[in-house]
PQR file of N, CA, C, O and H, with PARSE charges and radii, in Angstrom:
ATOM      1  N   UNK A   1     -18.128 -14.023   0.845 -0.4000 1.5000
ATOM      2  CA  UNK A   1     -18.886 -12.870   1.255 -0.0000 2.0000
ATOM      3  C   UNK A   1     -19.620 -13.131   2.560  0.5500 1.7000
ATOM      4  O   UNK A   1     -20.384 -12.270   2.995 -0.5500 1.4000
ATOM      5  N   UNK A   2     -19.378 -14.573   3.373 -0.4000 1.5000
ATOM      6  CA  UNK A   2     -20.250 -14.769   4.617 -0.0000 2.0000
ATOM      7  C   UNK A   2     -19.727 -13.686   5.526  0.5500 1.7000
ATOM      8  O   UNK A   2     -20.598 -13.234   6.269 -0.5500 1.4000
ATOM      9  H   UNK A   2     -18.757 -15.272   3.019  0.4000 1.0000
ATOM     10  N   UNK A   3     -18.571 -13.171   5.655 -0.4000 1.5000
ATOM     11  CA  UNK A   3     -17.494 -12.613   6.181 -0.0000 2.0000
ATOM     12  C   UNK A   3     -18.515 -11.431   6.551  0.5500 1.7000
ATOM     13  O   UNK A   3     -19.136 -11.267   7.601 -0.5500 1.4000
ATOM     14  H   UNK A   3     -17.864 -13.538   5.051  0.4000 1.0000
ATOM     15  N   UNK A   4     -18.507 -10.691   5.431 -0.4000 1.5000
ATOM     16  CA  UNK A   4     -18.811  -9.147   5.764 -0.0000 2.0000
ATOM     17  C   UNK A   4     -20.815  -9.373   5.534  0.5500 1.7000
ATOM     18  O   UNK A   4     -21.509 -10.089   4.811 -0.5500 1.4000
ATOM     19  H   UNK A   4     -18.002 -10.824   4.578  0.4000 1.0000
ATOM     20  N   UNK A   5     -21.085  -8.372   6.545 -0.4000 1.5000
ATOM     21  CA  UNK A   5     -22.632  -7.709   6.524 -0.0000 2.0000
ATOM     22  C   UNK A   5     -23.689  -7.717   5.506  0.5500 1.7000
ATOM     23  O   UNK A   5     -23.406  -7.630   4.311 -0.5500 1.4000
ATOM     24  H   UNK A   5     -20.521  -7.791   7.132  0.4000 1.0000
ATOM     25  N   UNK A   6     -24.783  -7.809   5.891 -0.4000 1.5000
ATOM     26  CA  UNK A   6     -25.714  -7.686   4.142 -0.0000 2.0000
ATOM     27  C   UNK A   6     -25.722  -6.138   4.351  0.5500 1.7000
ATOM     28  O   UNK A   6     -26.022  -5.627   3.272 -0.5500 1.4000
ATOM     29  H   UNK A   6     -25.013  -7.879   6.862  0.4000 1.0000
ATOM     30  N   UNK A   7     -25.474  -5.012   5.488 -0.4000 1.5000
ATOM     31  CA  UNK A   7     -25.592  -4.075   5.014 -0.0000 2.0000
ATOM     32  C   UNK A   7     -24.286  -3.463   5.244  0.5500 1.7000
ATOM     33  O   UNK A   7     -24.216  -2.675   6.187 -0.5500 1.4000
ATOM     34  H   UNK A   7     -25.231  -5.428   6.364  0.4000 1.0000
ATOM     35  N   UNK A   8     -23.194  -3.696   4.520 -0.4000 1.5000
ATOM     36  CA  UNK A   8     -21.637  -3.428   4.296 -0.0000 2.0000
ATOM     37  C   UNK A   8     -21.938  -1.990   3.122  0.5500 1.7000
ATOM     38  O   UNK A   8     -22.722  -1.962   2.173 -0.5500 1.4000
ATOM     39  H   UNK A   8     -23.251  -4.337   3.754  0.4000 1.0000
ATOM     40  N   UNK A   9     -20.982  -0.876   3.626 -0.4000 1.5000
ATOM     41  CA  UNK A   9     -21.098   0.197   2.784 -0.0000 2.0000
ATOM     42  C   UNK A   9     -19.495  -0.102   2.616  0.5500 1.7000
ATOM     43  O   UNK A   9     -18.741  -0.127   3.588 -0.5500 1.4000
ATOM     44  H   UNK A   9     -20.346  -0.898   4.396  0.4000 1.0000
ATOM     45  N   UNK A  10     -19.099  -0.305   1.384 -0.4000 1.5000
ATOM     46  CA  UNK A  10     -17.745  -0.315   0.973 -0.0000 2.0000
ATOM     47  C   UNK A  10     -16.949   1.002   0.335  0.5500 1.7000
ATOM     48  O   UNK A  10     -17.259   0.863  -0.848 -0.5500 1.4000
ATOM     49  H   UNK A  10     -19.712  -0.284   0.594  0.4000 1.0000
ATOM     50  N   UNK A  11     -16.359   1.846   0.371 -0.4000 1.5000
ATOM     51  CA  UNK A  11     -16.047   2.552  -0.441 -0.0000 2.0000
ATOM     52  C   UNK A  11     -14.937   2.241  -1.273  0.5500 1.7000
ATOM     53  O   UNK A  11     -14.313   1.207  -1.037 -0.5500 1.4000
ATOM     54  H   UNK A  11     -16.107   1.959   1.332  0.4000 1.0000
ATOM     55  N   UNK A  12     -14.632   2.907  -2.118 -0.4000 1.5000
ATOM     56  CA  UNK A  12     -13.439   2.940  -3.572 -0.0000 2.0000
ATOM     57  C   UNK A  12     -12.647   4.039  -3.538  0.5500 1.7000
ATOM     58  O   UNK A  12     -13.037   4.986  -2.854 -0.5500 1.4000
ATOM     59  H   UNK A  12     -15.140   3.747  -2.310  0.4000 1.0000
ATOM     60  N   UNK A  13     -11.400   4.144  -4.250 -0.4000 1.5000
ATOM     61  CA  UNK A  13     -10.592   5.185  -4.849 -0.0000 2.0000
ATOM     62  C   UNK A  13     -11.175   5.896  -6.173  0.5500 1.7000
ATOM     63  O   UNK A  13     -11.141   7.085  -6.491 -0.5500 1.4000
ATOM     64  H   UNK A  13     -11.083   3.375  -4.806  0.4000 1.0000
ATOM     65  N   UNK A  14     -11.707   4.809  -6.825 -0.4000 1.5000
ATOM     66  CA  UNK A  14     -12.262   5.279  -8.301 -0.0000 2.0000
ATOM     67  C   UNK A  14     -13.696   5.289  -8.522  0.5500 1.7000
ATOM     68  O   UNK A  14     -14.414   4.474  -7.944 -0.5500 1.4000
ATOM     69  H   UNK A  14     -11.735   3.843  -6.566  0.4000 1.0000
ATOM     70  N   UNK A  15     -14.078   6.003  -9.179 -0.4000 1.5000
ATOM     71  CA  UNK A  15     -16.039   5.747  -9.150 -0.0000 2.0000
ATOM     72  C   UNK A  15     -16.400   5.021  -9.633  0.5500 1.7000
ATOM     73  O   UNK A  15     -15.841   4.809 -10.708 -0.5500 1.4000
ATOM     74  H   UNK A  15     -13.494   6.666  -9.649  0.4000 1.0000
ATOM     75  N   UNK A  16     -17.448   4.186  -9.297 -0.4000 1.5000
ATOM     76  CA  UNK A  16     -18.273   4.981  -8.103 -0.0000 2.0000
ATOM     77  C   UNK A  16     -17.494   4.292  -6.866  0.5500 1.7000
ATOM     78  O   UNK A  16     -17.036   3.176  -6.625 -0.5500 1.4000
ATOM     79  H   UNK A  16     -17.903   4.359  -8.423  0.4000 1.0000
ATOM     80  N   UNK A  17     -17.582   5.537  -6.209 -0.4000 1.5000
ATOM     81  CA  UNK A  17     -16.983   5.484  -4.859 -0.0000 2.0000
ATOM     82  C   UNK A  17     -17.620   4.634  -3.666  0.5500 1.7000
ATOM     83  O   UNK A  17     -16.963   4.194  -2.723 -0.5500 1.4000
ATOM     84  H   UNK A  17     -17.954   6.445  -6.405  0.4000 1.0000
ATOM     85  N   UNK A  18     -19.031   4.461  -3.847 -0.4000 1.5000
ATOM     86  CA  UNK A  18     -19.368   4.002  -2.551 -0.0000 2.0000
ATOM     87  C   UNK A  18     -20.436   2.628  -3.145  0.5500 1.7000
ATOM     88  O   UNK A  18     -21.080   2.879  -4.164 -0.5500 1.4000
ATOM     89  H   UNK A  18     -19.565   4.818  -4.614  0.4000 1.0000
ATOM     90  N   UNK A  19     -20.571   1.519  -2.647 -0.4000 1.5000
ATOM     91  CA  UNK A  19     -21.077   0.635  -3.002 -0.0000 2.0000
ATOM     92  C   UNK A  19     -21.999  -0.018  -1.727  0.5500 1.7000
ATOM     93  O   UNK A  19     -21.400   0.058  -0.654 -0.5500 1.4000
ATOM     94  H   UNK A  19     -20.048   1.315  -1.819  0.4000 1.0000
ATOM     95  N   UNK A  20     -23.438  -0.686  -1.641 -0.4000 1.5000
ATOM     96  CA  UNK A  20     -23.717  -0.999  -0.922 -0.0000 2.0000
ATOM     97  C   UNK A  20     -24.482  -2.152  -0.745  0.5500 1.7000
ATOM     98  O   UNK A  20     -25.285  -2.485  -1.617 -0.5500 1.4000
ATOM     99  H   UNK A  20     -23.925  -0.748  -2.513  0.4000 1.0000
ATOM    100  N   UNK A  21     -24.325  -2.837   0.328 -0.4000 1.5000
ATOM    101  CA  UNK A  21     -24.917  -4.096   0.010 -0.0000 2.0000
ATOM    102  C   UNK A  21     -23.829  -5.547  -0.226  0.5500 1.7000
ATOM    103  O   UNK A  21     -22.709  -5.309  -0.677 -0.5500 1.4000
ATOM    104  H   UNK A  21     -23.673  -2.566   1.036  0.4000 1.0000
ATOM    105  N   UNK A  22     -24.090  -6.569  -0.004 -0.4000 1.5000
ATOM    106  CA  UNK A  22     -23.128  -7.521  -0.162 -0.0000 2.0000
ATOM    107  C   UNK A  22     -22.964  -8.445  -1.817  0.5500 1.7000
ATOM    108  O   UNK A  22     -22.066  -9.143  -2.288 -0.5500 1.4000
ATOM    109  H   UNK A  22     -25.000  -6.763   0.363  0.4000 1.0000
ATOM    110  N   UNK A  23     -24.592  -7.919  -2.422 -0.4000 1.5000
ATOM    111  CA  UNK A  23     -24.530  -8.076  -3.942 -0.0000 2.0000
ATOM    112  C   UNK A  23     -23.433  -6.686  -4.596  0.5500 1.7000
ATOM    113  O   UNK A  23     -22.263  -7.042  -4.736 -0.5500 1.4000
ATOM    114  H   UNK A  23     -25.321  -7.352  -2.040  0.4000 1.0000
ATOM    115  N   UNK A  24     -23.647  -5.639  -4.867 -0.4000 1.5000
ATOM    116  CA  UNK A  24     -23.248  -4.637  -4.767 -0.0000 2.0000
ATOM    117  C   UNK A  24     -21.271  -4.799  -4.571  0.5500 1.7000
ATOM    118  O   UNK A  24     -20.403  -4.326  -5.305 -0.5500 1.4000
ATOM    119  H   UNK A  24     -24.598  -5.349  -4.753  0.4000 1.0000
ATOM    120  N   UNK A  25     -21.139  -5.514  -3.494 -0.4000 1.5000
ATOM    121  CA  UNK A  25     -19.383  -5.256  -3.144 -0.0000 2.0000
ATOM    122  C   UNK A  25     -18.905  -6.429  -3.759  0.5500 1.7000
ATOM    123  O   UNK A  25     -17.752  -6.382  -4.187 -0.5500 1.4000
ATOM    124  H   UNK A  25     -21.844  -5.898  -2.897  0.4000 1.0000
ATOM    125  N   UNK A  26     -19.677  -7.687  -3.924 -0.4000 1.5000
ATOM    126  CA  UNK A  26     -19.493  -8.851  -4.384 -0.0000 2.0000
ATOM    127  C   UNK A  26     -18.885  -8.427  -6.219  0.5500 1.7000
ATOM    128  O   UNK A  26     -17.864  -8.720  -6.840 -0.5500 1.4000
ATOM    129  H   UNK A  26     -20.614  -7.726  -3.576  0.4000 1.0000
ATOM    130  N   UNK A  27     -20.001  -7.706  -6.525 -0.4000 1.5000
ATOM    131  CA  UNK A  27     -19.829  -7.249  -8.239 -0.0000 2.0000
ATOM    132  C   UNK A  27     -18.893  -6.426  -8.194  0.5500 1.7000
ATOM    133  O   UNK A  27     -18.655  -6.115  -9.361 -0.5500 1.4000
ATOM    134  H   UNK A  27     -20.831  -7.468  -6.021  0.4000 1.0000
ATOM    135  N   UNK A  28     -18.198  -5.873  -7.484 -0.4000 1.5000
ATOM    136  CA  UNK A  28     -17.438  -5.068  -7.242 -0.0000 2.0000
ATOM    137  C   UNK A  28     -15.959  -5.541  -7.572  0.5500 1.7000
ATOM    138  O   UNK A  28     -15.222  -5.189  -8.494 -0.5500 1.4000
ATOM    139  H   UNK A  28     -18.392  -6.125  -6.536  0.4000 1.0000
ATOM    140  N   UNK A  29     -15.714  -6.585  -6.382 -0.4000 1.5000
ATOM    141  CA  UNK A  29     -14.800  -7.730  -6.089 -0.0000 2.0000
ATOM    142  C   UNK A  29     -14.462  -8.380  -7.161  0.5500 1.7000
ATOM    143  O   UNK A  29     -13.347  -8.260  -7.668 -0.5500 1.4000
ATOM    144  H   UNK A  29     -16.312  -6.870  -5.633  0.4000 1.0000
ATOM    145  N   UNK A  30     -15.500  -9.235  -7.685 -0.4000 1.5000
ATOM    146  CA  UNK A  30     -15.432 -10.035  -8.798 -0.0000 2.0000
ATOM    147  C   UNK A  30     -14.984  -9.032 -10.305  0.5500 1.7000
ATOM    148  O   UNK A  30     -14.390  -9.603 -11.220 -0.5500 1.4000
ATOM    149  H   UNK A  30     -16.406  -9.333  -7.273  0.4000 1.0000
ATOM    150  N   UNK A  31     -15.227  -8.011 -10.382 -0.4000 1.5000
ATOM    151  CA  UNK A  31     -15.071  -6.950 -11.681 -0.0000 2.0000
ATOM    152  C   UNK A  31     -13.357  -6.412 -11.381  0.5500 1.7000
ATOM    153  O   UNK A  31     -12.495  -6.216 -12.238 -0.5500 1.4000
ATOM    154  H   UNK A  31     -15.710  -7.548  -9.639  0.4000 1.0000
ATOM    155  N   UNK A  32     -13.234  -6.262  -9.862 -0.4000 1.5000
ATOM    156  CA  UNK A  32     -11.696  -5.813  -9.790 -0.0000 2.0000
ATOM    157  C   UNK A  32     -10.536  -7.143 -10.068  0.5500 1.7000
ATOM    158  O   UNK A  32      -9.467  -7.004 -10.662 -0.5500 1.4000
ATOM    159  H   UNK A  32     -13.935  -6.421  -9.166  0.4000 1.0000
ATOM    160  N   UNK A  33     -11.029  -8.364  -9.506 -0.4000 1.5000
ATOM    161  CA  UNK A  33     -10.014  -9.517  -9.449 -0.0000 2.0000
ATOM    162  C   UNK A  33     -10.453  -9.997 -10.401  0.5500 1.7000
ATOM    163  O   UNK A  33     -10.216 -11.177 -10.140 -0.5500 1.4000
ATOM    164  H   UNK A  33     -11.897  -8.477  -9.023  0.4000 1.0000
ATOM    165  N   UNK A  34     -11.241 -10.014 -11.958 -0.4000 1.5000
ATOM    166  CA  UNK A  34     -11.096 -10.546 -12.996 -0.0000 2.0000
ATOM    167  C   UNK A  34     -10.247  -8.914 -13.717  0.5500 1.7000
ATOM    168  O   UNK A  34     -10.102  -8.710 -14.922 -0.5500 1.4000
ATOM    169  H   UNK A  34     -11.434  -9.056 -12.170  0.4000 1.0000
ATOM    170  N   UNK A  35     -10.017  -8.420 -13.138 -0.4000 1.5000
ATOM    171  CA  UNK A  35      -8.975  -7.320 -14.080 -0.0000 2.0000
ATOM    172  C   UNK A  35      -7.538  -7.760 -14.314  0.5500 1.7000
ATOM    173  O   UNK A  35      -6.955  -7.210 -15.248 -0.5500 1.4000
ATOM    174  H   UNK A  35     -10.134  -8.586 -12.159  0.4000 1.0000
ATOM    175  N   UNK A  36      -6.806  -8.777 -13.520 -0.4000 1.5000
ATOM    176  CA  UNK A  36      -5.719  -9.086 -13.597 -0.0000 2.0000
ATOM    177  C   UNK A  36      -5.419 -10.455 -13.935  0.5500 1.7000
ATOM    178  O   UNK A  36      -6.017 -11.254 -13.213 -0.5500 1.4000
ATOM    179  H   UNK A  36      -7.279  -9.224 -12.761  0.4000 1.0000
ATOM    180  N   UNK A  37      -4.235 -11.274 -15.330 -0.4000 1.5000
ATOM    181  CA  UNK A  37      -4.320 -11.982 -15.773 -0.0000 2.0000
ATOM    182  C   UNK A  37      -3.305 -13.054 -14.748  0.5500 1.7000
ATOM    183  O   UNK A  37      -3.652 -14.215 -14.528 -0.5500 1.4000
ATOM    184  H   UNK A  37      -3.749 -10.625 -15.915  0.4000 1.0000
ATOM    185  N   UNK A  38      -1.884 -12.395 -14.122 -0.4000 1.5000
ATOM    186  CA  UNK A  38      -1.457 -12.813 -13.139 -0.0000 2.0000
ATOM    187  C   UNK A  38      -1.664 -12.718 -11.776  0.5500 1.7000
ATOM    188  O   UNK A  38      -2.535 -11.903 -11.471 -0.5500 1.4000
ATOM    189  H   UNK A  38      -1.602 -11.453 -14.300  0.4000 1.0000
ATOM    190  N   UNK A  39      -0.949 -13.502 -10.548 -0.4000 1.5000
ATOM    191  CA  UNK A  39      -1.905 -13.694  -9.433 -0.0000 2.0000
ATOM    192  C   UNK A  39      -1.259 -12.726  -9.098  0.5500 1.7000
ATOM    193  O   UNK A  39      -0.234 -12.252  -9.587 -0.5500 1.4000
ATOM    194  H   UNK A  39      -0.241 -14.164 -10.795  0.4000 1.0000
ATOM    195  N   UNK A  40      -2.360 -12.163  -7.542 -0.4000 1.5000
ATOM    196  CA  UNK A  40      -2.090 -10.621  -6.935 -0.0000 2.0000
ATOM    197  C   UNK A  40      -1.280 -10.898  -5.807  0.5500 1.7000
ATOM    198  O   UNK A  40      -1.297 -12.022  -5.307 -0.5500 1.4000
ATOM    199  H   UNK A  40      -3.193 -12.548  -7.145  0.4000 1.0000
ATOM    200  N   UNK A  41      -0.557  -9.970  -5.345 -0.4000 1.5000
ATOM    201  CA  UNK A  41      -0.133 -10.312  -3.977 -0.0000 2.0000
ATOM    202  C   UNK A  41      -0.054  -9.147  -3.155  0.5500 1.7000
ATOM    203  O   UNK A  41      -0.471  -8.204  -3.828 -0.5500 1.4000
ATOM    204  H   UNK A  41      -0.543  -9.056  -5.752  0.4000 1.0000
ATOM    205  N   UNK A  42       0.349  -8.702  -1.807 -0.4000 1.5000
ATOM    206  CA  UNK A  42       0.269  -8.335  -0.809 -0.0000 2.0000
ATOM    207  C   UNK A  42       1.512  -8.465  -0.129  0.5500 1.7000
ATOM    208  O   UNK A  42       1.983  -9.567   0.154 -0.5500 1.4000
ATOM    209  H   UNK A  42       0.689  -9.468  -1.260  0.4000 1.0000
ATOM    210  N   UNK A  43       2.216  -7.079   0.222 -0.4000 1.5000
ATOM    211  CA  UNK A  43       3.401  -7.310   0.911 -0.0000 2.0000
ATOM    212  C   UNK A  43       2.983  -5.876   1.681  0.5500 1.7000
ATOM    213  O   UNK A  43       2.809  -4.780   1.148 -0.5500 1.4000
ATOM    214  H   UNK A  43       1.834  -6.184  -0.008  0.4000 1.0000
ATOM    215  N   UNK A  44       2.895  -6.170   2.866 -0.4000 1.5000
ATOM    216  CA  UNK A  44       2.912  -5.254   3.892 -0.0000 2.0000
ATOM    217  C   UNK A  44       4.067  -5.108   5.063  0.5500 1.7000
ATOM    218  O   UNK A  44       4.740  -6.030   5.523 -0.5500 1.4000
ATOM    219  H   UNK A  44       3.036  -7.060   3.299  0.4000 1.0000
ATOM    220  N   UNK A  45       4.121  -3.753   5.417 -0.4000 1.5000
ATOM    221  CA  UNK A  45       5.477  -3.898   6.715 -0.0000 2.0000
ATOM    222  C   UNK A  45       4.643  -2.852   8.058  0.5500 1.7000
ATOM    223  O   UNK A  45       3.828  -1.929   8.063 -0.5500 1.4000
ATOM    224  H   UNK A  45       3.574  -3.004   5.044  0.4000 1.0000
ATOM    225  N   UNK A  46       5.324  -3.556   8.979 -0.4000 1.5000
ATOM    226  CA  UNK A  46       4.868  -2.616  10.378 -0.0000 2.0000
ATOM    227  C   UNK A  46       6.059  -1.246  10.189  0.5500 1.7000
ATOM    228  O   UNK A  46       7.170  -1.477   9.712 -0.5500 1.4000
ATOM    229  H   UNK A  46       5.986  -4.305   8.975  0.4000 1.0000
ATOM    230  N   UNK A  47       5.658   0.136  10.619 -0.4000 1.5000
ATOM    231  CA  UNK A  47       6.413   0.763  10.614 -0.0000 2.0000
ATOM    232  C   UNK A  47       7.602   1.004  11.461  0.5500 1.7000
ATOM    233  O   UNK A  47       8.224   2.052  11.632 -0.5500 1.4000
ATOM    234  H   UNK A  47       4.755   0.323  11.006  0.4000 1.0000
ATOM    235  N   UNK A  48       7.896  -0.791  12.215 -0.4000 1.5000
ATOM    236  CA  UNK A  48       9.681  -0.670  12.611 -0.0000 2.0000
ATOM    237  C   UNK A  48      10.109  -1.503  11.788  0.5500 1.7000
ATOM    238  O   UNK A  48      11.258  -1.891  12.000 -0.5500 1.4000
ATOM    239  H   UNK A  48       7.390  -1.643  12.076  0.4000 1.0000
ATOM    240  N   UNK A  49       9.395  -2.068  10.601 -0.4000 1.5000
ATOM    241  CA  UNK A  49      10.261  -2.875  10.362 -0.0000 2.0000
ATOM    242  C   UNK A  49      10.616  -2.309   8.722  0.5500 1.7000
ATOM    243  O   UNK A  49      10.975  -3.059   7.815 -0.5500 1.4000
ATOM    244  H   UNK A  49       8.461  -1.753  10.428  0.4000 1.0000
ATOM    245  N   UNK A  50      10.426  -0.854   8.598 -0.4000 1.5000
ATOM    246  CA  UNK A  50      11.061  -0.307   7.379 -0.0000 2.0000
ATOM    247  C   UNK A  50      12.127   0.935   7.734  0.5500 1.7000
ATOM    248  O   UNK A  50      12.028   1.745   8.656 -0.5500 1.4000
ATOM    249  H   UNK A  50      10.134  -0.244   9.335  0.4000 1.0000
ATOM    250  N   UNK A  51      13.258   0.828   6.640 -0.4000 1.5000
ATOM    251  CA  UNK A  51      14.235   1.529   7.532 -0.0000 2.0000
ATOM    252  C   UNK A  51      14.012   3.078   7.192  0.5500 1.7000
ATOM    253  O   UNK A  51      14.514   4.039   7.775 -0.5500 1.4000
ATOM    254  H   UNK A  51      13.339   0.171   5.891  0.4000 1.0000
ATOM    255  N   UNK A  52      13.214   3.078   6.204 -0.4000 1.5000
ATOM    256  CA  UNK A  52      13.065   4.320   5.262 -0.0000 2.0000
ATOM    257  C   UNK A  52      12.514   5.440   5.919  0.5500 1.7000
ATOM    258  O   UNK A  52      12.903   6.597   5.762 -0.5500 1.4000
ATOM    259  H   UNK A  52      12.807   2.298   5.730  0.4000 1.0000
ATOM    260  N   UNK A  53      11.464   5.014   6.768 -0.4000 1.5000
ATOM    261  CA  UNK A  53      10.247   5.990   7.124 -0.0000 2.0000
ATOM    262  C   UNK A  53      11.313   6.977   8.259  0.5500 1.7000
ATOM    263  O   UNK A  53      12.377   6.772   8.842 -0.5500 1.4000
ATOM    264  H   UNK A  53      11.148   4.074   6.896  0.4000 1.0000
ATOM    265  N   UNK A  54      10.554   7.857   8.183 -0.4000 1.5000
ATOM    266  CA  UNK A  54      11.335   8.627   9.387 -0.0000 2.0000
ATOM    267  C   UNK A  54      10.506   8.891  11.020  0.5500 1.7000
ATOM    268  O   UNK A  54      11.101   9.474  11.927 -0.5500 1.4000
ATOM    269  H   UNK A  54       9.690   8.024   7.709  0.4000 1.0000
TER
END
């Protein structure tokens, strides 16, 4: 959490939507990544490198 601001306004998809503070996004963080029993991952593409998009 050195990363981000003590006054970081984070928002969400699900409520509550807006969280503030670096205690606040921390409990946040920690409540979303103890939701999953296997590890998470991340696969992102630039949009030339998918053939799909139009």
């Amino acid at each position: 959490m050195s990363h981000y601001s003590p006054g970081i306004v984070h928002h969400d998809a699900v409520p509550p939507l807006r969280f503030r503070g670096t205690d606040e996004v921390r409990r946040t963080f920690v409540r979303w990544f103890d939701g999953y029993d296997d590890p998470i991952s991340l696969q992102a593409w630039l949009p030339s490198e998918r053939d799909d998009l139009a």
